[in-house]
N, C-alpha and C positions, 0 to 999 in steps of 0.2 A: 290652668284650664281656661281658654278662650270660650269668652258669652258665645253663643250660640244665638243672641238676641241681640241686637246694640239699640239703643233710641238716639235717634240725631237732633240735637237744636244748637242753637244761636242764641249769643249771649252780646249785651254791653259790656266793653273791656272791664266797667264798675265790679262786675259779680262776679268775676272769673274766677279770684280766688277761694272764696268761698263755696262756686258752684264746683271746682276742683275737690275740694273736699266734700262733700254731700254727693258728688257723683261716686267717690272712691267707696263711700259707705253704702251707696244704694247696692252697685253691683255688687260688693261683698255680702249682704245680706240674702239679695233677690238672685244674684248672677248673671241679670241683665245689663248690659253693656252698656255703656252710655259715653257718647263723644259730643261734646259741648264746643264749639265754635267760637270763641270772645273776639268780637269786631267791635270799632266805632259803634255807634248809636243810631246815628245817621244811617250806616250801611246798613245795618240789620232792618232798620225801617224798612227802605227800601225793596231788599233783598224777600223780605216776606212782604211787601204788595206787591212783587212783581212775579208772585206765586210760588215763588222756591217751596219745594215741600222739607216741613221740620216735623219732628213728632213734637217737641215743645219748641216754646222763645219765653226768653229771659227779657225785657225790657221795661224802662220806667212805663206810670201809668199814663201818663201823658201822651206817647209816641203809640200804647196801646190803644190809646181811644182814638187817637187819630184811623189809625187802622183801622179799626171797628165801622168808621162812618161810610 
């Protein structure tokens, strides 16, 4: 059965694997979908100051506070 819900974000290539796993469990739990994006670090910065819409980001806290300012 396909989510009928997906959530999109963007990750550091760092979490991928991990967030591969944890996304497989949340849909089998919830049934919402979730597709996870693993780029460079750098890009992901980027890509969300230049407003791309995510419903989440995975990134160090470092490049987060940078964002934040």
């Amino acid at each position: 059965m396909t989510p009928s819900i997906t959530l999109r974000g963007i990750s550091s290539m760092a979490t991928r694997l991990v967030l591969q796993e944890l996304t497989e469990a949340y849909t089998l739990q919830t049934g919402i979908g979730v597709q996870i994006e693993s780029i460079g670090g750098v890009d992901v910065a980027k890509r969300v100051a230049n407003a791309e819409p995510f419903d989440v980001v995975f990134l160090g806290s470092g490049a987060m506070d940078k964002l934040l300012q």
